[in-house]
N, C-alpha and C positions, 0 to 999 in steps of 0.2 A: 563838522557842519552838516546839517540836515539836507534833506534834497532842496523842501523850499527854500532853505538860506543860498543854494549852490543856484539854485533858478532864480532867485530875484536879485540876487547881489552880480548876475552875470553881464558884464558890460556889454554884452550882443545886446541886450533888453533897446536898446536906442536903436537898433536895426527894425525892432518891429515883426519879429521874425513870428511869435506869434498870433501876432494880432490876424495877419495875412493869413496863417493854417485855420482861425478859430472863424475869420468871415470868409472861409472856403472860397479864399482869393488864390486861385496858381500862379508861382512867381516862378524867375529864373534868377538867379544869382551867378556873380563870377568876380575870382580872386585871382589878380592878378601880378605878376613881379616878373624882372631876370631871374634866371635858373640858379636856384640852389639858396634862395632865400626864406622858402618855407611857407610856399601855398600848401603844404597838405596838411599842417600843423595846423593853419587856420581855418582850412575844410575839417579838420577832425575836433576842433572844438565847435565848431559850428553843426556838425552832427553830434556833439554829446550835449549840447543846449537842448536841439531836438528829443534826443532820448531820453534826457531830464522831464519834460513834459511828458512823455509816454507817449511818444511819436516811433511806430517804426520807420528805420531809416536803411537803405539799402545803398553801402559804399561800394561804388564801380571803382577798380582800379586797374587802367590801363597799363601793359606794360609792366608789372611790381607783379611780385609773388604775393598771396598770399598771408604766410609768416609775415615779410617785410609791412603787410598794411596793417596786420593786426597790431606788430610793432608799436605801430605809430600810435593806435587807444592808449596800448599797455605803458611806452614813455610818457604820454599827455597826461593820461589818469595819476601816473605814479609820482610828476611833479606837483600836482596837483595835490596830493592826499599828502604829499611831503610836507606842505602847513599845516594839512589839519589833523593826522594822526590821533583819527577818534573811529571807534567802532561805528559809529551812523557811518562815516564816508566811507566803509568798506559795505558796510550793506547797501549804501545807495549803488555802488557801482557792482553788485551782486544783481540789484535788482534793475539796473538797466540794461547791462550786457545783453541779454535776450532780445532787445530791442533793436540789436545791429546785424546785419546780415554782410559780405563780404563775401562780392563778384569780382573774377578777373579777365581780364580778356587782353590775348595778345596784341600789341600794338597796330597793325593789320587788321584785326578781324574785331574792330569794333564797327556798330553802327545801330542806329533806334531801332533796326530791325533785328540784328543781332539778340538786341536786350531786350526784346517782344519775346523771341523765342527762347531765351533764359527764363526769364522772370512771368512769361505767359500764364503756364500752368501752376506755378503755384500761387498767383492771385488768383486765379479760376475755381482751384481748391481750396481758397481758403487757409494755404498753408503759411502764407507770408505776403503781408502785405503791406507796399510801405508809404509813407506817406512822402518823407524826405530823400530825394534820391542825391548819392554823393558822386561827382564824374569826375576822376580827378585824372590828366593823362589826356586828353583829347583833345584830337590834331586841330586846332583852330587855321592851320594854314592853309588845310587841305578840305574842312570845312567849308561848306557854303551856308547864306539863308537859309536855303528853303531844306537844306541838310537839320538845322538849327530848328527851323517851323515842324518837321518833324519830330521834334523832342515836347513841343508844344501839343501836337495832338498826342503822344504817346501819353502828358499828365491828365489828357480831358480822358481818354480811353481806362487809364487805370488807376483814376483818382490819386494822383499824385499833385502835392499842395505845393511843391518846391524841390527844385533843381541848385545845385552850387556846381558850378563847374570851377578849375584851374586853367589861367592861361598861360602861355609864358612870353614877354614881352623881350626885347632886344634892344641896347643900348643905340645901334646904328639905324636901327627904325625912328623916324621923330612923327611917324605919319600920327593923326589925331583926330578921331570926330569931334562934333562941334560942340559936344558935351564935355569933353575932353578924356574920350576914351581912348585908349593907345593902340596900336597896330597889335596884334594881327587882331583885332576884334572893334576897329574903328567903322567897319560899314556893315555890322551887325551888332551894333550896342541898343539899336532899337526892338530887341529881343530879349533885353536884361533890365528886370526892374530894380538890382542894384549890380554896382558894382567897387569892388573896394581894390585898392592900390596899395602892397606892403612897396614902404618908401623908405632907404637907410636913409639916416640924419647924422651925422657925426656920431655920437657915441650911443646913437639909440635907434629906434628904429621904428617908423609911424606905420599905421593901417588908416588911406586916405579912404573917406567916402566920397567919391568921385560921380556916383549916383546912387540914388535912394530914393524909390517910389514909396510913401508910408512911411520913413524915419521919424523921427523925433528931434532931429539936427537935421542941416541945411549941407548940403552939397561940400567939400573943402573942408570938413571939420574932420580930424584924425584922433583913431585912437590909439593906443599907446601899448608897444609891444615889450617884453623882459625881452633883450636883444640874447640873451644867453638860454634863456626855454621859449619863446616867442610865445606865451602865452600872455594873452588880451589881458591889459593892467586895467581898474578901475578907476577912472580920474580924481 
């Protein structure tokens, strides 16, 4: 399968992800679950949609080496080309790789200032520049707003069109805003113009749209994950 068949048959297309990049609208996103269900799986197809388009995208990884983030492309891409085992899907993902840049930072020594002085200079030069930023790792508990509005002028300052962050939510938490977003990001979900909810269901396992500014579907519509590579099924 060609790039455009990998880009238009991509079930994120109902997110709207690039309508938002092409009317240089800046969004925040955030993927949320309990730990060990697989927000970075749906961070890293959500930056290879982006890189499909020819979006640079710059994945932050809090806490995770390196190796282990790169991992995560190298398992996604490789279930992925495990249907299509055709030379186009090798050259497309030949020809997107360039497109992803991987930042680490210790669990401690992240913040928007931090990533100002990583990422400063080489937007400045011109050596990298991205549009999609990936945050996967970051302390939602120890965050605040105006911690959060900081990441908002960081996209106005370096032309960044979309942020996705990960959070990780707790079964003994039931707090909620009145959109029905779940603690620890219940009195800062008016900073996110979406957000999605990986939800087990018995034998399977949904991606709730729990908000979506720009969708194509209404709020409560899920979409539908392979519970065994968590990779976004098309309806």
């Amino acid at each position: 399968m060609g790039k455009k068949n990998l880009v238009m048959n991509n079930p994120l297309r109902i997110l709207g992800l690039e309508k938002k990049v092409q009317d240089k609208e800046a969004s925040m996103g955030l993927v949320m679950s309990r730990p060990g269900l697989g927000k970075t799986a749906i961070l890293v197809q959500i930056a290879l949609d982006s890189m499909l388009w020819g979006d640079k995208v710059l994945h932050v990884s809090i806490g995770e080496s390196f190796d282990k983030t790169r991992a995560w492309y190298d398992d996604i891409l490789a279930l992925m080309g495990s249907t299509e085992k055709t030379d186009s899907f090798q050259t497309t993902v030949a020809e997107i790789l360039p497109n992803r840049m991987i930042m680490t930072f210790k669990e401690t020594g992240f913040s928007p200032i931090k990533l100002e002085e990583r990422l400063g200079d080489l937007v400045q030069q011109n050596i990298y520049k991205p549009i999609c930023l990936i945050i996967d790792g970051y302390d939602f508990q120890a965050g605040t707003h105006k911690d959060l509005e900081e990441f908002k002028e960081f996209m106005v300052n370096h032309g960044v069109k979309m942020i996705w962050f990960s959070a990780t939510t707790h079964r003994e938490d039931e707090r909620k805003s009145a959109a029905g977003v779940p603690a620890p990001c219940h009195e800062i979900d008016d900073l996110f113009e979406a957000v999605l909810m990986i939800a087990p269901k018995d034998d399977a396992v949904d991606l709730k749209i729990i908000k979506c500014k720009g969708c194509s579907v209404d709020p409560g519509t899920s979409l539908i994950l392979d519970p065994s590579t968590m990779l976004i099924q098309k309806a």
